[in-house]
C-alpha positions as CSV (number, residue, x, y, z in Angstrom):
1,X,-14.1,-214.3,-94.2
2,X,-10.9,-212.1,-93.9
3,X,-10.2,-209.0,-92.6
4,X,-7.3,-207.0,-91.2
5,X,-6.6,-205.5,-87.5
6,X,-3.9,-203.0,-87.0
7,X,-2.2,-204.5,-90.2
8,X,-2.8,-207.7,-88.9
9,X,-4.6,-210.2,-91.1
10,X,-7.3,-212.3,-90.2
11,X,-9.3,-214.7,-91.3
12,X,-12.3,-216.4,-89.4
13,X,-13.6,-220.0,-91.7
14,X,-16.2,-222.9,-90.4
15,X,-15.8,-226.4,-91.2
16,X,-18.6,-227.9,-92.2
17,X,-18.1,-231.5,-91.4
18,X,-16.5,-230.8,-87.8
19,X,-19.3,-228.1,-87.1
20,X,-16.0,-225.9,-85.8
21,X,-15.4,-222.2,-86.0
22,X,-11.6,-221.5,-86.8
23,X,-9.7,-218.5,-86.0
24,X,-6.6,-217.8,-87.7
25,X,-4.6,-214.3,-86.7
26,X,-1.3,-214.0,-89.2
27,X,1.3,-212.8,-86.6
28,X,4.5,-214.0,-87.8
29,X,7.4,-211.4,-88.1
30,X,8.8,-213.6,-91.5
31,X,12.1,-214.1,-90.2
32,X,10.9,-217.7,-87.7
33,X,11.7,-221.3,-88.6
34,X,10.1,-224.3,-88.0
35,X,10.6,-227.3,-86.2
36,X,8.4,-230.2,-85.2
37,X,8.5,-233.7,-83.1
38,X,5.9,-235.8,-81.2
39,X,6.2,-236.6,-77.8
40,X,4.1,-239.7,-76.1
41,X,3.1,-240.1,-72.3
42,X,4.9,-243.6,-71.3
43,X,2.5,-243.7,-68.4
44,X,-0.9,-242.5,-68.1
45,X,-0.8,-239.8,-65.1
46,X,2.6,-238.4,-65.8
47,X,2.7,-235.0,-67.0
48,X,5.9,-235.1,-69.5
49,X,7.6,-231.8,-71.1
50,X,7.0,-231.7,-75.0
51,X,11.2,-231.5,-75.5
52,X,14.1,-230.4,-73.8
53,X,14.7,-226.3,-73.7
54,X,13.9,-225.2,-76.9
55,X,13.4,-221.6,-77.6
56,X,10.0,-221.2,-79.2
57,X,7.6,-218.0,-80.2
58,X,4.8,-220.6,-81.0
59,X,3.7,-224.1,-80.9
60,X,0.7,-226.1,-82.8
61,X,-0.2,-229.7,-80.6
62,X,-2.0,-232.0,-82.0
63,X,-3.3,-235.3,-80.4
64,X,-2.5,-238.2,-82.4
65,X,-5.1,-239.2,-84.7
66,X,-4.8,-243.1,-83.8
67,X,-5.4,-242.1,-79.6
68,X,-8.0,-243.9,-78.1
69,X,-8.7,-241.0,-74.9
70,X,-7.9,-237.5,-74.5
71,X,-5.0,-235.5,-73.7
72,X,-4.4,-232.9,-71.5
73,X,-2.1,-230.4,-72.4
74,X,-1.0,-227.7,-69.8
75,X,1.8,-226.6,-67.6
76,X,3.8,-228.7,-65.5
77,X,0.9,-229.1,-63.2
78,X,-1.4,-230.3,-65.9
79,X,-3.5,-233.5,-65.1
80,X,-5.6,-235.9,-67.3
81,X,-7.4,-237.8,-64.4
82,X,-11.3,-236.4,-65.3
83,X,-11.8,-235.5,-61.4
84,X,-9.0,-233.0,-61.4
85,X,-8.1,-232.7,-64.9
86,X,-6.1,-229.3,-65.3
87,X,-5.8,-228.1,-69.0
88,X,-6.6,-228.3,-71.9
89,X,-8.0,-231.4,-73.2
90,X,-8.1,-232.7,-77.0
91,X,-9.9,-235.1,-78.7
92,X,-8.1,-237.6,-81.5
93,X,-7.0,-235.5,-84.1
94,X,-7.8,-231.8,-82.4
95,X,-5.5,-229.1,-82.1
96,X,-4.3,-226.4,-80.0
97,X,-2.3,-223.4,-80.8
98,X,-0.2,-222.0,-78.1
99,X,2.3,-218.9,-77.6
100,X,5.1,-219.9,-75.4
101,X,8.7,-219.6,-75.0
102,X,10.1,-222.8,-74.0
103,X,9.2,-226.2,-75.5
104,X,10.5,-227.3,-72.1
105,X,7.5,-225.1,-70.3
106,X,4.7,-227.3,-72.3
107,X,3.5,-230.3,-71.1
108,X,1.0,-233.0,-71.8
109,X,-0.8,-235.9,-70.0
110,X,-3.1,-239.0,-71.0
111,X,-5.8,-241.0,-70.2
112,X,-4.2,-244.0,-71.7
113,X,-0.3,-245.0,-71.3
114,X,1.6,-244.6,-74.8
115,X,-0.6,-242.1,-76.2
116,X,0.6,-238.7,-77.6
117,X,1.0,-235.7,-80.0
118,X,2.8,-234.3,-83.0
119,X,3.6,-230.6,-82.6
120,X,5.1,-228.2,-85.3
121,X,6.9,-225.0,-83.3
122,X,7.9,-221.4,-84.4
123,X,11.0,-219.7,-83.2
């Protein structure tokens, strides 16, 4: 389904085989590049920046596909640990979309030491 909002489009689609409902709001100005890296937690517990200062409008996370836990991904006070987990927490494979300004200002934790995520960024 797509529609539009204040000149903004949008487009709402459900994927049969996950059973998910995705969103998708076009806000991009056309004038953004793109970047990307990955970023793994050496130590389960740790909560680790996603990059060094990088300006950013937007960034996409995705857990790596091969992870055998979650991650947590958050602010610098994010936690995996299940009994005070603070975050957001995805699945092998799942993504979350975040606006931010600073690569430096995301973080992520694990479950398990060496596991991580990709990310593509807008800016």
């Amino acid at each position: 389904v797509s529609a539009t909002y204040d000149a903004t489009p949008i487009r709402v689609y459900a994927d049969a085989t996950t059973r998910r409902l995705y969103v998708y709001i076009n806000q991009s100005s056309g004038n953004s590049t793109i970047g990307d890296g990955s970023k793994d937690v050496t130590t389960a517990g740790t909560a680790l920046a996603l990059a060094a200062t990088t300006t950013i409008k937007k960034v996409y996370v995705q857990a790596r596909i091969n992870n055998t836990d979650m991650i947590v991904v958050g602010a610098s006070t994010v936690v995996a640990a299940q009994a005070t987990r603070r975050g957001i927490m995805l699945s092998p494979g799942q993504t979350i979309a975040l606006t931010a300004s600073d690569l430096a200002n995301v973080y992520i934790d694990s479950l398990v030491s060496g596991e991580g995520v990709t990310f593509v960024y807008e800016n």
